[in-house]
N, CA and C atoms as a LAMMPS dump frame, in Angstrom:
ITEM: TIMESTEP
0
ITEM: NUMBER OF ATOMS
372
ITEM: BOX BOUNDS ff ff ff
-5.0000000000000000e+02 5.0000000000000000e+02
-5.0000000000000000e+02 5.0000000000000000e+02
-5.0000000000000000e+02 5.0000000000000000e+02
ITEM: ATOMS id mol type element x y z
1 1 1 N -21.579 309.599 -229.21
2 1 2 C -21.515 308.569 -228.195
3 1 3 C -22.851 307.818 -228.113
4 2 1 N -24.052 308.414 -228.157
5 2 2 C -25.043 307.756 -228.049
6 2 3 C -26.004 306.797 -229.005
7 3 1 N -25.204 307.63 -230.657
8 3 2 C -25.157 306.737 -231.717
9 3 3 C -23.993 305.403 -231.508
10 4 1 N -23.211 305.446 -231.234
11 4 2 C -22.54 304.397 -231.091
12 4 3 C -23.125 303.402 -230.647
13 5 1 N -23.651 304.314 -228.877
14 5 2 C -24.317 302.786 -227.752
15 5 3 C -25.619 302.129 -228.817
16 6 1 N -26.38 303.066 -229.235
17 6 2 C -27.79 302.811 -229.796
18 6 3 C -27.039 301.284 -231
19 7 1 N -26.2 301.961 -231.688
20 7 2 C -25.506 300.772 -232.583
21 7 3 C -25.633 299.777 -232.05
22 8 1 N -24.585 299.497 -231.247
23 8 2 C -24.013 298.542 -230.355
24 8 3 C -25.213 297.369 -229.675
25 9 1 N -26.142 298.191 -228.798
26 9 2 C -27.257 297.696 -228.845
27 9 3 C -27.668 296.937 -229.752
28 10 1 N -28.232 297.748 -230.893
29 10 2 C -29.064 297.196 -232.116
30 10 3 C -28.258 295.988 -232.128
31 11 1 N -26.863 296.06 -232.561
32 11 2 C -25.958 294.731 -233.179
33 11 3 C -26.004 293.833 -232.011
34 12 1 N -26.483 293.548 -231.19
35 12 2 C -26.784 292.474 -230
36 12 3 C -27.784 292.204 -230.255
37 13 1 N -28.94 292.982 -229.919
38 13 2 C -30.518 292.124 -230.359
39 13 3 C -30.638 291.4 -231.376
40 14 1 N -29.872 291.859 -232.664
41 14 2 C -30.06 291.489 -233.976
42 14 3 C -29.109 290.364 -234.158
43 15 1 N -28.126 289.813 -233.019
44 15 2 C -27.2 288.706 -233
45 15 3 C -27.966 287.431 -232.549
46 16 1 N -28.944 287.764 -230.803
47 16 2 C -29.329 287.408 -230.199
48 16 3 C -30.935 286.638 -230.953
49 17 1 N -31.29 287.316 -231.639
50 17 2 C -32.396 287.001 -232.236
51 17 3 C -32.243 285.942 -233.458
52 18 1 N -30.741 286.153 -234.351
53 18 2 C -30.382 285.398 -235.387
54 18 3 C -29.704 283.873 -234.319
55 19 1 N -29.654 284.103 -233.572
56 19 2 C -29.241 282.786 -232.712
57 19 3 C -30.502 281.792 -232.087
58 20 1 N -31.704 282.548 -231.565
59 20 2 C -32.349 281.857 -231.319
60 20 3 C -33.65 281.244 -232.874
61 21 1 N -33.35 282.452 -233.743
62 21 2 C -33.654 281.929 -235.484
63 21 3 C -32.985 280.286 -235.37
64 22 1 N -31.769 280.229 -235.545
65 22 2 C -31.32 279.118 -235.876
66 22 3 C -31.608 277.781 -234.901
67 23 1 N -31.432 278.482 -233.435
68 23 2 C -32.226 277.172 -232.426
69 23 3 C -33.594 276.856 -232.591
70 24 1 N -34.327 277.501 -233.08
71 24 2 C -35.266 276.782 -233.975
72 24 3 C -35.268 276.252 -235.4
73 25 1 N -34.422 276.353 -235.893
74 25 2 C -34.41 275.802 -237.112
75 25 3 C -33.601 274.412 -236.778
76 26 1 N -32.746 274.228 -235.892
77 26 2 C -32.372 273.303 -235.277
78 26 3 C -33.236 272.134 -234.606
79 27 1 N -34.425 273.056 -234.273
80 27 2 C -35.506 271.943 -233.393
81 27 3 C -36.409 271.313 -234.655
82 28 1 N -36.808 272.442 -235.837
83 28 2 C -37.434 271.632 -236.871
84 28 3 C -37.129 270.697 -237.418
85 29 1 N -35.477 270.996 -237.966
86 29 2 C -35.29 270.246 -238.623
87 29 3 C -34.854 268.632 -237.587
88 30 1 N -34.528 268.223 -236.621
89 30 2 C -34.379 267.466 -235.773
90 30 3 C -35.964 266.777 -235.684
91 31 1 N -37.002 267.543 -235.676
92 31 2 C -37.827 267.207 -235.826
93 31 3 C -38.497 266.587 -236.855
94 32 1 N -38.253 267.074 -237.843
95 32 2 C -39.031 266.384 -239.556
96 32 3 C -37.868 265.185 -239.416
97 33 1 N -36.784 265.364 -239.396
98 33 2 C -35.905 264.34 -239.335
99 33 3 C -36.138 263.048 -238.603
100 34 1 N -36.962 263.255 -237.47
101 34 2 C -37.128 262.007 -236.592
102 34 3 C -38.164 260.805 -236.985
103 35 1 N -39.498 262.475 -237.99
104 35 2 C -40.211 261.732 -238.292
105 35 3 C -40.679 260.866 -239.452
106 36 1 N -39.099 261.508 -240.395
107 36 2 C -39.044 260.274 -241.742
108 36 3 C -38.156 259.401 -241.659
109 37 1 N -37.274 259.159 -240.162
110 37 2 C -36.364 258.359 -239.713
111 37 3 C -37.599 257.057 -239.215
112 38 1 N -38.768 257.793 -238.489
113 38 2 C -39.684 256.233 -238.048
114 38 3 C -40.541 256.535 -239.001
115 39 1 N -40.588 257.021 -239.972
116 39 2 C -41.791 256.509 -241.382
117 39 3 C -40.928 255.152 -241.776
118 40 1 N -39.292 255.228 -242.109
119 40 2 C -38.867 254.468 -242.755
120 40 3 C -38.564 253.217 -241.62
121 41 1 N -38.528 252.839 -240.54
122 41 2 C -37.889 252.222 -239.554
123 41 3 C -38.043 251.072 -240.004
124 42 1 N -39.272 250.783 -240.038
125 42 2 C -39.211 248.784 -240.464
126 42 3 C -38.559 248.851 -241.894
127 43 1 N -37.819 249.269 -242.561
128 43 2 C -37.178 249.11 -243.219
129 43 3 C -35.853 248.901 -243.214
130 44 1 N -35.345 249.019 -242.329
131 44 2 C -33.796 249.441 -241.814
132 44 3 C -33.448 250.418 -241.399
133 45 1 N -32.518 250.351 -240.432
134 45 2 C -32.073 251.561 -240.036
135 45 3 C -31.267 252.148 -241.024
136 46 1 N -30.631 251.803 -241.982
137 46 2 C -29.933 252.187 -242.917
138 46 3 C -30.821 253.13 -244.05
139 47 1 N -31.847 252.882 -244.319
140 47 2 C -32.915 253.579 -244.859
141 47 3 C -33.497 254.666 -244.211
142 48 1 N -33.57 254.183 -242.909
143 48 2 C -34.123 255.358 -242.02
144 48 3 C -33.313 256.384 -241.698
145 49 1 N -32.21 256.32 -241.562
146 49 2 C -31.008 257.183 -241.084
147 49 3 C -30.847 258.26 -242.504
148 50 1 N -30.899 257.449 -243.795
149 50 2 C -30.656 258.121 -244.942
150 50 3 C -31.74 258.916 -245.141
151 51 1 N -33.052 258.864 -244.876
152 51 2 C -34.024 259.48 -245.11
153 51 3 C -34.359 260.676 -243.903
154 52 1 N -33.466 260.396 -243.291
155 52 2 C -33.596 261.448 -242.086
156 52 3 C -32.404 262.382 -242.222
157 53 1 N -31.136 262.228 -243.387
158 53 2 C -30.359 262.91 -243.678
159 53 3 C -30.267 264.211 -244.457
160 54 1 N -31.496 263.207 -245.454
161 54 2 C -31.83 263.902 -246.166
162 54 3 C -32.828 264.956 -245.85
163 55 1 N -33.664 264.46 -245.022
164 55 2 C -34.67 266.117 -244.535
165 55 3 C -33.627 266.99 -243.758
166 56 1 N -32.775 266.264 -243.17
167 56 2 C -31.811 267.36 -242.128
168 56 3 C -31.655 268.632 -243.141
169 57 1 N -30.498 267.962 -244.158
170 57 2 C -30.221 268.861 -245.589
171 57 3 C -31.312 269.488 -245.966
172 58 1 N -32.441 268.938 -246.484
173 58 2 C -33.391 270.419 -246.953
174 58 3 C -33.439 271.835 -246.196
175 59 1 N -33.622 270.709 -244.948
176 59 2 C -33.817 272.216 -243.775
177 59 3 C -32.927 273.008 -243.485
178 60 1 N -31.733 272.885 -243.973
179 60 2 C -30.303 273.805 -243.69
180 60 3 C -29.672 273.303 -242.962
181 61 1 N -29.525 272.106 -242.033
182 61 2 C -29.118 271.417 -240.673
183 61 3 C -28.292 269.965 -241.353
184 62 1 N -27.43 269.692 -240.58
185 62 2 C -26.805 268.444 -240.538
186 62 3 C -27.03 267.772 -239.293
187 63 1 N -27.322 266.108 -239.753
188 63 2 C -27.492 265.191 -238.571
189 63 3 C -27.011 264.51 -238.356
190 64 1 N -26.491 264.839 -236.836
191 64 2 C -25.273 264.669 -236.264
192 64 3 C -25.288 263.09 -235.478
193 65 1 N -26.811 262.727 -235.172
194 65 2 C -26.851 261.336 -234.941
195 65 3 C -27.917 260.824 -235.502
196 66 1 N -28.044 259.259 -235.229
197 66 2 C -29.661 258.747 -236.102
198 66 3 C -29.458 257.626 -235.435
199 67 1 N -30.353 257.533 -234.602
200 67 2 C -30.187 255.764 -233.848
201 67 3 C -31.719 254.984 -233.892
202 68 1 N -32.376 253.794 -234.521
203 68 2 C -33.813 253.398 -234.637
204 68 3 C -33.177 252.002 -234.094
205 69 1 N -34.343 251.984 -233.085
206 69 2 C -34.373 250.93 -232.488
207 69 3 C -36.152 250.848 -232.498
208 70 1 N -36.522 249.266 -233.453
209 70 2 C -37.852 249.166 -233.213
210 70 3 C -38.066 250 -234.089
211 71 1 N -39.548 250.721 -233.947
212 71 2 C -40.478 251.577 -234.229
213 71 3 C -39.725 253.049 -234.38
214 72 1 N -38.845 253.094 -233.281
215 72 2 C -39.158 254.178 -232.522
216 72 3 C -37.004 255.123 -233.133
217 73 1 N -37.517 255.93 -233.745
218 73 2 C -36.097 256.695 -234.021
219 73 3 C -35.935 257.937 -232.91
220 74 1 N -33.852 258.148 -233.213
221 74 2 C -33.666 259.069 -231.907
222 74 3 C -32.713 260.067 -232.947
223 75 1 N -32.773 260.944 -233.216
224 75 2 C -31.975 262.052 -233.445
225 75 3 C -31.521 263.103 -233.534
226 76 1 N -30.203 263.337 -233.744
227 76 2 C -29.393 264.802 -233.224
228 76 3 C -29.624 265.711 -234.168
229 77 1 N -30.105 266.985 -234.818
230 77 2 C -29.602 267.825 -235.815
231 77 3 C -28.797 268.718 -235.479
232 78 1 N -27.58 269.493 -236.195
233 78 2 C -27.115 271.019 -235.574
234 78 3 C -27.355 271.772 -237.135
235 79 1 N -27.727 273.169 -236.494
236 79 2 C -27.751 274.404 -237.709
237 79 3 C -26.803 275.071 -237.494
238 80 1 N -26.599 276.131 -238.273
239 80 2 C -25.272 277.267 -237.745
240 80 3 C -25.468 278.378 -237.904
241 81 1 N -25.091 279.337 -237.93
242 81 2 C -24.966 281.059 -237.333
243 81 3 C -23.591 280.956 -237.064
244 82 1 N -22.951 281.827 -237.926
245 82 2 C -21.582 282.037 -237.36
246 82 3 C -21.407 280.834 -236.103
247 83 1 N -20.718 281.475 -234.868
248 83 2 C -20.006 280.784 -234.055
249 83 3 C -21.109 279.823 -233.431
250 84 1 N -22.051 280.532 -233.564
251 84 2 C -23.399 279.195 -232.689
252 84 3 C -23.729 278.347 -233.526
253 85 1 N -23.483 276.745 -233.432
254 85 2 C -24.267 275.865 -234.03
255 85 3 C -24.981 275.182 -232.957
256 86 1 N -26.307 275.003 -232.808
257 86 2 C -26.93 274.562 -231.537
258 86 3 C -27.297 273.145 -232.334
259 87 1 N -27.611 271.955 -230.984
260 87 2 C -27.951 270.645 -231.575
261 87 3 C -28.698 270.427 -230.944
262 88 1 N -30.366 269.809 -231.509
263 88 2 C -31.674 269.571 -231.145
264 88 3 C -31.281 268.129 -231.032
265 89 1 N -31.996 267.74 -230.25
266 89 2 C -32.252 265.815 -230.461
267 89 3 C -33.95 265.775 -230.096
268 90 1 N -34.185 265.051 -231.486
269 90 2 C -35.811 264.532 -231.032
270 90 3 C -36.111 263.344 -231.434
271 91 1 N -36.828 262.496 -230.543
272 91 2 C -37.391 260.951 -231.194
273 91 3 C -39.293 261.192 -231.864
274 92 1 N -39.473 260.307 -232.354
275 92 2 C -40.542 259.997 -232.929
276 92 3 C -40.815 258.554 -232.801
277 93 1 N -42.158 257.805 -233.103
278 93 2 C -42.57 256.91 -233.03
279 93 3 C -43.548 256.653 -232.826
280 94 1 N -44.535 255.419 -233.062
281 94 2 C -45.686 255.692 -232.44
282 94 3 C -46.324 255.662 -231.368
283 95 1 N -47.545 255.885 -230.888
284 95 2 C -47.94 256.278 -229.363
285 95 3 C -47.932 254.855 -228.532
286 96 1 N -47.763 255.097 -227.476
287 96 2 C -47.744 253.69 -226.582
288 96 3 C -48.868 252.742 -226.781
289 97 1 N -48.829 251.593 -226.765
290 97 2 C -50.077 250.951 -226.609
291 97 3 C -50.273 250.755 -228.123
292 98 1 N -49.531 250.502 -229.239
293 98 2 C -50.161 250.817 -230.558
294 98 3 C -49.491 249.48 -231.086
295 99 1 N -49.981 248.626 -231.916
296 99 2 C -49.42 247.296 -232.555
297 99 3 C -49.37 247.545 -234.041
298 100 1 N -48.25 246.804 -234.458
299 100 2 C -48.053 246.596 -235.91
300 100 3 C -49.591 245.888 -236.463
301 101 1 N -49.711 246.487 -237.567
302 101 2 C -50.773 245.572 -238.35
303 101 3 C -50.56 244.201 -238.446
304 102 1 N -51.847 243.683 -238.864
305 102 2 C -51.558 242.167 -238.862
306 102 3 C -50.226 241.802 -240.829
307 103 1 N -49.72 241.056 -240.353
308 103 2 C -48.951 240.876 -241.889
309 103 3 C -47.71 241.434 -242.105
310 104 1 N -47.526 242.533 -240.87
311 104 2 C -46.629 243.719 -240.965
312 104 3 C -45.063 243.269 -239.717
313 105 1 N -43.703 242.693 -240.109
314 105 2 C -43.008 241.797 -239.378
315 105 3 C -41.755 243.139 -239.533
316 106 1 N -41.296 243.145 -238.066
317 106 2 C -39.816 243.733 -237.801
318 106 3 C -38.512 243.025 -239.167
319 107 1 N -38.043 243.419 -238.964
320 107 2 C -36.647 243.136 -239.322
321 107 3 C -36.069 242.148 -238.72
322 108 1 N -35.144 241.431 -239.073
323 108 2 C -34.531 240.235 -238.135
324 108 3 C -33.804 240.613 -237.297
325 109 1 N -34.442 239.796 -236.111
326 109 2 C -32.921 240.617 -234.469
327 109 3 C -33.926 241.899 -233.984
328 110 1 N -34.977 242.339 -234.34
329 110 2 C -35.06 243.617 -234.044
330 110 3 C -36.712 242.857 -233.137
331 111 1 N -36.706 243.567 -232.075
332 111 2 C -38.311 243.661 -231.486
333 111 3 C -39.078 245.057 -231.111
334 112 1 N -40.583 244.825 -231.204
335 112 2 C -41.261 245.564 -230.831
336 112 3 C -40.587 246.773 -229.625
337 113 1 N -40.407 247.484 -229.834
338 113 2 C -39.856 248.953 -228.663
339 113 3 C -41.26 248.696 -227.409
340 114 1 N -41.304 248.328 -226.104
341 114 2 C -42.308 248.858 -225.434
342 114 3 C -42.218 250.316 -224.477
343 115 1 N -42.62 250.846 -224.048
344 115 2 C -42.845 252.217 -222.906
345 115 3 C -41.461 251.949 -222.116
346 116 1 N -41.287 250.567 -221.642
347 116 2 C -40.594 250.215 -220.553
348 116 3 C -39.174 249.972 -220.776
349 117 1 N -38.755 249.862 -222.153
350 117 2 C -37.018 249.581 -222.813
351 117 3 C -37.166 250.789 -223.143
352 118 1 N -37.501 251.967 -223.145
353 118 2 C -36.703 253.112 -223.313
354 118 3 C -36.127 253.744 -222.66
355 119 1 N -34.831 254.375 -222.552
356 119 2 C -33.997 255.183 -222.012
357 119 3 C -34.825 255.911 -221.063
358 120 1 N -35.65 256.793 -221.117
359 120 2 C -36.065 257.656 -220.308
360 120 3 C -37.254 257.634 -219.753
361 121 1 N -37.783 255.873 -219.779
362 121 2 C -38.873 255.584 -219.091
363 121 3 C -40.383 255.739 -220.013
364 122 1 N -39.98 255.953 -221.095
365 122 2 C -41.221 255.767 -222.202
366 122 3 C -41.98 257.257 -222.266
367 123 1 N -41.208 258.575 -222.3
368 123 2 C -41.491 259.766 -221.881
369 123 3 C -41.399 260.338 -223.813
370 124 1 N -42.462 260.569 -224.195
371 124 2 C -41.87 261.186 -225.722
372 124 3 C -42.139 262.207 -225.648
């Protein structure tokens, strides 16, 4: 009986621990992802999204969203573990207060991102 519980135990910690393994591998890869989504941004979002797909994939993770507006990219990754797939979202971009070089022009239709057009009040 007490080999059993001791089992039983063990096979929880060792579930519990492979779950929060993957919620971090979820936050990395969401993370490297965001930040070759705004390496590529003045290029297109179409470039940026692909290049942020592609780090998802190295890291073991699929990305589940990719939205660049401006400078500034927003995205989802999920990893998996059996029944848990957890989904990180992280943006990147650069720090407030920071200007394109001189020579260096958006995309057409697209403007400068400031602190104040972001969703959550310019909070990164």
């Amino acid at each position: 009986m007490t080999t059993a519980t001791l089992c039983a135990v063990f096979a929880v910690v060792l579930a519990l621990g492979q779950a929060v393994a993957v919620r971090h591998r979820a936050g990395g890869a969401a993370d490297l992802a965001a930040l070759a989504a705004a390496d590529r941004a003045l290029q297109g979002a179409a470039a940026a999204c692909g290049a942020a797909g592609r780090v998802a994939r190295a890291q073991d993770a699929v990305l589940v969203r990719c939205a660049v507006r401006g400078e500034i990219a927003d995205v989802t990754a999920r990893a998996g573990f059996g029944p848990y797939e957890p989904s990180v979202r992280s943006r990147a971009g650069p720090p407030d207060g920071v200007e394109l070089p001189e020579g260096v022009e958006l995309p057409d239709g697209e403007e400068q991102a400031d602190a104040a057009g972001l969703p959550d009040g310019g909070t990164r």
